[in-house]
Residue, then its C-alpha position, 0 to 999 in steps of 0.5 A: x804809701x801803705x803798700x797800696x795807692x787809694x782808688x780815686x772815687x768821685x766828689x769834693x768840690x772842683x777847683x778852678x784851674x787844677x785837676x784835683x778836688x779840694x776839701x773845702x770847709x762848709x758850717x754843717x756839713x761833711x766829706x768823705x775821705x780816707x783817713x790815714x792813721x800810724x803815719x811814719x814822719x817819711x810817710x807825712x813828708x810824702x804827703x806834704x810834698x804830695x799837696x798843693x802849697x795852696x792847702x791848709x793842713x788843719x785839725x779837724x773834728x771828723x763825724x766820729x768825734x774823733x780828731x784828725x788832720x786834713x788838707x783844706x782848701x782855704x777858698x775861692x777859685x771853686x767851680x759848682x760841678x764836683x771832681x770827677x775821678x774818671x775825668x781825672x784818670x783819663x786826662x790827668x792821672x799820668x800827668x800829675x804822677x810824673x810831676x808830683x814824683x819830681x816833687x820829692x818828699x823833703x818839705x815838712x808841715x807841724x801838725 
């Protein structure tokens, strides 16, 4: 997407069972992210074939005021540690690129 895929970097809670970190809605704080902004529709498609089923695609208030649109974790199953990207990259990453690219990108969400 964009000509380029994001480094992964650390942080967000880890999540029981799952490779990947998830955002997870706590009163009073914050996370860091990337926002993607100027979305094409097949561009959104890919990310929602991207996410997890288990993800609530939400408009949310980011630090700036502004609005956007996150993937959050709706809850349970979060372990105390936080994500690590190195032990994703070196266990994981070739993995769940082979399975996420079977995923395809036809399932779409109303934002």
């Amino acid at each position: 997407m964009k000509g380029r895929p994001p480094s992964p970097t650390d942080g967000g809670p880890a999540l029981e069972g799952r490779a990947y970190p998830g955002l997870v809605l706590a009163p009073g704080s914050a996370a860091a992210g990337f926002l993607l902004t100027d979305l094409s529709q097949r561009e959104w498609g890919i990310l929602d074939a991207f996410e997890d089923d288990r993800y609530d695609l939400r408009k949310l208030c980011l630090t700036s005021g502004a609005p956007g649109w996150g993937y959050v974790w709706p809850g349970g199953e979060v372990r105390d540690e936080d994500w690590e990207a190195e032990h994703f990259v070196t266990r994981h990453l070739q993995e769940c690129s082979t399975s996420r690219s079977r995923t395809g990108a036809g399932k779409l969400r109303t934002r």
